[in-house]
C-alpha positions, 0 to 999 in steps of 0.5 A: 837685369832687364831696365824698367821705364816708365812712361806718363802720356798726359794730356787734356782728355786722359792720361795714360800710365805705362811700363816696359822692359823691352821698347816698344812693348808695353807690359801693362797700362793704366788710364784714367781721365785727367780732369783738368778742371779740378787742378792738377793735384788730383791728375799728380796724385792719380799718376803716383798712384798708377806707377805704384800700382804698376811696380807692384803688380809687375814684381819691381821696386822703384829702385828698377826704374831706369827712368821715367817719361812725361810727354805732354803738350806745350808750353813747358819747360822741357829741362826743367821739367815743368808744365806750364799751363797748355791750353788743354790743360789750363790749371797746370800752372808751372807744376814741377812734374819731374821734380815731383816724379824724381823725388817719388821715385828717386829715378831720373824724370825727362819731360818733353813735348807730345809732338816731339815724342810722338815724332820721335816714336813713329821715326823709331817704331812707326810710319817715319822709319826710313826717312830723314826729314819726317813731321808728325802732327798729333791731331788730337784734343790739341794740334802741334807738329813733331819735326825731324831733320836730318834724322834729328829732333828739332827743337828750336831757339827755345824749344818751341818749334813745330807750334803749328796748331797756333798759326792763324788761317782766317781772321775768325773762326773756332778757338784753338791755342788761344786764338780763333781761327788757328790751325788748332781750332780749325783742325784738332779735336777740340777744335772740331768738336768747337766748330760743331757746337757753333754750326749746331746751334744755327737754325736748320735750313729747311728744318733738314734733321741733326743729330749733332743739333739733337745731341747739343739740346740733350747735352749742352755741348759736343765732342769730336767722339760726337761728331766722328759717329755721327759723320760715319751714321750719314749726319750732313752736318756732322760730315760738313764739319769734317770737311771744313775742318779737312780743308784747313787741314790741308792748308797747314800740311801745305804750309809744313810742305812748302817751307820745310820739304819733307819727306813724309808727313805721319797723321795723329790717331784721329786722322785714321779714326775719322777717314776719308771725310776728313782726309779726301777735302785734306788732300785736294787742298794740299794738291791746291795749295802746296808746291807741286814738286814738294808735295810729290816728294812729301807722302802723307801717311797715317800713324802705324802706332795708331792708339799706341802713340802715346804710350810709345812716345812716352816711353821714347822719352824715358828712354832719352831718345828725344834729347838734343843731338840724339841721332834716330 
């Protein structure tokens, strides 16, 4: 009898429920936002309520279930199975996920970092597979990097490796992680979308058209969707934005190259949704400021798995392909 996983991508924007019988495929999904500012009592709910709906309608019982998989961003903790409170998902203070999954369901719940799992599928199933010494970074509403070394999942002293998105670039600048001028903040999605919010509001030089500024009076706020469509429609500011959010970019990938000396360094979904106006400013600061012969060895690639990521790696952690010692 074939093995049921189930996988939970949860993140700030949405969350995504999967199930499968046969890695990497996905027999059906449901997504819905996560609303992280109505407190995680409703995200839990909608999560149970997805797994249910996705058991009945693929004909297994909870009894089926091999295992299910949680990936989200940190800081949690991953043996435990707690979230506690990253920075896109505030309200979820020390929520026992996989508690509440194992007591659901009474099948083993594993609880891991979204960049590790991400990591770990793109090794697997995607643009790692091949090579020993890969870092994947999420580049979505959040930033932080997945390492694999010597074919192994790194997860540090206290399983909080790969934080990038929380190394400081300038003394000010947009909010990521908690800090301003942060990788995160200058580079992630809700970074940009930050750092299109404060360029909007300045007055226009020469009175020069936005369509960013147009939409900031009309909605009151922007998101990185906003400033992707309007880059790709020509809005100087917009592409501005991405170039600078490039750039630093470009100098974390430079640090990653430098003192780790990949092999491949594998981009998040929205490094391939937003193109050459951020990847070209990317790839002339990492020529800038990374070890020559470093960033010969070190190619930067796009996910293959693209809009899949998510449901891959949660699936890979479902699968306990993200444990420690777990060769890939």
């Amino acid at each position: 009898m074939s093995k049921t996983y189930i996988g939970v991508d949860l993140g700030g924007t949405k969350t995504a429920v999967v199930i499968s019988s046969s890695l990497p495929v996905c027999l059906e999904r449901i997504e819905f936002p996560t609303l992280p500012e109505e407190g995680p009592t409703r995200g839990v709910d909608a999560i149970l309520q997805a797994i249910r709906k996705l058991l009945k309608r693929n004909a297994c019982g909870s009894g089926e279930i091999a295992a299910i998989g949680v990936s989200c961003g940190s800081p949690l903790d991953r043996v435990h199975g707690v979230i506690q409170a990253p920075p896109n998902m505030a309200t979820w203070v020390d929520v026992p996920i996989r508690k509440i999954l194992e007591d659901a369901f009474h099948a083993p719940c594993l609880v891991e970092n979204d960049a590790n799992a991400g990591a770990v599928a793109e090794h697997r199933y995607g643009a790692g597979r091949g090579v020993k010494h890969m870092v994947f970074l999420t580049l979505g509403t959040g930033l932080g990097a997945g390492i694999i070394l010597n074919g192994e999942i790194y997860h540090g002293a206290e399983d909080s490796a790969g934080e990038i998105g929380h190394v400081r670039l300038t003394r000010s600048g947009p909010v990521g992680y908690g800090k301003a001028g942060s990788v995160e903040g200058w580079a992630s999605g809700g970074g940009m979308a930050r750092l299109a919010i404060s360029m909007a509001a300045k007055p226009a030089a020469g009175g020069a058209r936005s369509v960013l500024r147009e939409r900031l009076a009309a909605q009151g706020t922007l998101t990185a969707k906003d400033v992707v469509e309007a880059a790709h429609a020509g809005d100087a500011l917009a592409r501005r934005v991405l170039e600078l959010s490039g750039k630093k970019l470009g100098q974390a990938i430079a640090i990653l190259i430098d003192l780790l000396n990949p092999q491949r360094i594998v981009l998040g979904s929205l490094a391939a949704r937003i193109g050459e106006p951020l990847l070209a400013p990317m790839r002339k600061e990492v020529e800038r400021e990374a070890l020559p012969q470093a960033a010969r060895d070190c190619e930067i690639v796009l996910s293959e798995l693209g809009e899949r990521i998510g449901d891959v790696a949660a699936l890979c952690v479902a699968a306990g392909f993200v444990g420690p010692g777990e060769r890939l």
